[in-house]
N, C-alpha and C positions, 0 to 999 in steps of 0.2 A: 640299460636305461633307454625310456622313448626316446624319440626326437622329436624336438619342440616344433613347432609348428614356425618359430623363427631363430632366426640365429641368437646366438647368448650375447650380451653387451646391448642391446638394443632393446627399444620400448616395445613393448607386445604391441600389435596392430589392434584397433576398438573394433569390438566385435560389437555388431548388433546385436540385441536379443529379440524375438520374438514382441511385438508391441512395442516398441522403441519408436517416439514421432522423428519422423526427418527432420531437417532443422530448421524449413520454411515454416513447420506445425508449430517448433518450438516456441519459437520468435511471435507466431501470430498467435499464441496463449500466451505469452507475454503481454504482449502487447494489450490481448480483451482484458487480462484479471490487473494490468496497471489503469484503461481504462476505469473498469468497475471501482477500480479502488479509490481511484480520484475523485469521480459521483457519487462515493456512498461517503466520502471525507467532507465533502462540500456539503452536502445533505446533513453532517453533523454539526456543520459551522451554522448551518442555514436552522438547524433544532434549537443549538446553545445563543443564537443572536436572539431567537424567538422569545427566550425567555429571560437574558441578561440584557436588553436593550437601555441604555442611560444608566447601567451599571459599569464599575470602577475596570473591568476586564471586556466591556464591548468592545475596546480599543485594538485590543491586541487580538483577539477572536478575529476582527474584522482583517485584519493583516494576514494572519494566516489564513481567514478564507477567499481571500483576494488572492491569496498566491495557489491554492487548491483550484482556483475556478481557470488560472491560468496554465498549470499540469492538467486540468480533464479536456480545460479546450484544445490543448498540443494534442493529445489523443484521441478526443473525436476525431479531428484532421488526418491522424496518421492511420488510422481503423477508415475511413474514409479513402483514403491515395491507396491502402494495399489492400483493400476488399475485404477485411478481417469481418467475421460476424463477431459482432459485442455478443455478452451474457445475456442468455434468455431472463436471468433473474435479478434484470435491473429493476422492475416494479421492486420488489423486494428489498434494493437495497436503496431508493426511494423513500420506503416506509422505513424500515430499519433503523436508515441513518439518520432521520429526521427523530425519529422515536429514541435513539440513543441520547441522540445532541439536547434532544428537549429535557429527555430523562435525569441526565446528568445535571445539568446548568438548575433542574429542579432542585437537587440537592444543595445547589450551591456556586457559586464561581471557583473555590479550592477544588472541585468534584468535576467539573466542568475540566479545569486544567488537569486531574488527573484520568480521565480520560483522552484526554488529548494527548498526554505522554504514552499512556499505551498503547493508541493505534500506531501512533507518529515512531515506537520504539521497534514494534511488529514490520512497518513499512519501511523504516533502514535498514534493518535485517531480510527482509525480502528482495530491495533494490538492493542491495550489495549480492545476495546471491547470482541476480538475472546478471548484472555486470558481469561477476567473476565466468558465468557459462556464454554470454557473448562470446565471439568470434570477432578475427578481424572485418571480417565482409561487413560489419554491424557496426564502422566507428562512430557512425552518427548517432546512432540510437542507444549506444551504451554510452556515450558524452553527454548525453539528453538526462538518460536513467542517472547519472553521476550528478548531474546539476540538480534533480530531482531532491533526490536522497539527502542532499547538501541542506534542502531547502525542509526538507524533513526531520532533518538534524535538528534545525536551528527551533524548528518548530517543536519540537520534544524540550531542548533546551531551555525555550521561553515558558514553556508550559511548569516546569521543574522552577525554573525563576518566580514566576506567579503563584506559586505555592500548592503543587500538585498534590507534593508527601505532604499539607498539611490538613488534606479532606479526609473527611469520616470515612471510617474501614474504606483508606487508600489503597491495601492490601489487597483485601480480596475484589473489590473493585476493578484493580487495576490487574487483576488474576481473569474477572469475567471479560473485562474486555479484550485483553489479548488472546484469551482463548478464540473468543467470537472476531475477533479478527484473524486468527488462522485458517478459521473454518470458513470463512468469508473468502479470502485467495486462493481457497484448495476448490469450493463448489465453484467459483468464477473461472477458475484456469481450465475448469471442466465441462462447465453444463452453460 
């Protein structure tokens, strides 16, 4: 029989692989694709305000997007203090998000709200990942990401209250948008 490269009883040592970021890289793609995410979330409060203004659900849109404006400014400041480059393809998510927010809210305030559960569902499942791969050197900014996601939660929560599952094909709706919000944190953590 070979021998292992470590004794038995004990965790294998992490090996790198070839193309593996250090953990400074990791952190500072963390960091750019939660920025992006914040700007392109405000950008869709800022589409759906555009078009629901003095209707029954501007109230609550305004709340969550008073709390998105307060996550993208934490992150301007932090991309800011550690030199991080943001996404080349913020114009993009500019347009996008604003075209989403408008899109939606065009359909409806039930449309609107279900959009807003599926980013906000995409963005809890994304922040719980980055947490779970923090490290200790990282308390501050994984207690940050946790307050986030909290705020995220609640935000999917209220959305589902205001009656997300009652907009026209919620389904595949809420199928486009997640998707286009997966694809949204994979080009952002990248390009």
């Amino acid at each position: 029989m070979p021998e292992l490269p470590y004794s038995t009883g004990t965790n294998p040592p992490e090996q790198k692989l070839p193309g593996d970021q250090a953990t400074e890289q990791q952190i500072d793609r963390m960091i750019r694709v939660d920025h992006a995410g914040e700007f392109g979330a405000a950008r869709i409060y800022d589409g759906q305000l555009a078009v629901l203004k003095g209707q029954h659900s501007e109230h609550v849109i305004r709340s969550m997007a008073n709390q998105e404006q307060k996550h993208l400014a934490h992150f301007e400041n932090l991309i800011a203090k550690r030199g991080i480059r943001p996404t080349v393809l913020s114009p993009v998510w500019h347009v996008a998000g604003f075209a989403l927010g408008v899109a939606s809210a065009a359909l409806g305030q039930q449309a609107a709200m279900a959009c807003t559960e599926a980013v906000e569902s995409v963005i809890t499942e994304h922040y719980a990942q980055q947490i779970n791969k923090l490290g200790p050197e990282e308390t501050e900014l994984k207690a940050t990401l946790e307050e986030f996601r909290q705020d995220e939660i609640a935000h999917r929560d209220s959305a589902l209250e205001h009656g997300a599952k009652d907009a026209p094909a919620y389904e595949p709706l809420g199928t486009v948008v997640r998707t286009g919000t997966r694809l949204a944190i994979w080009l952002s953590e990248r390009i």
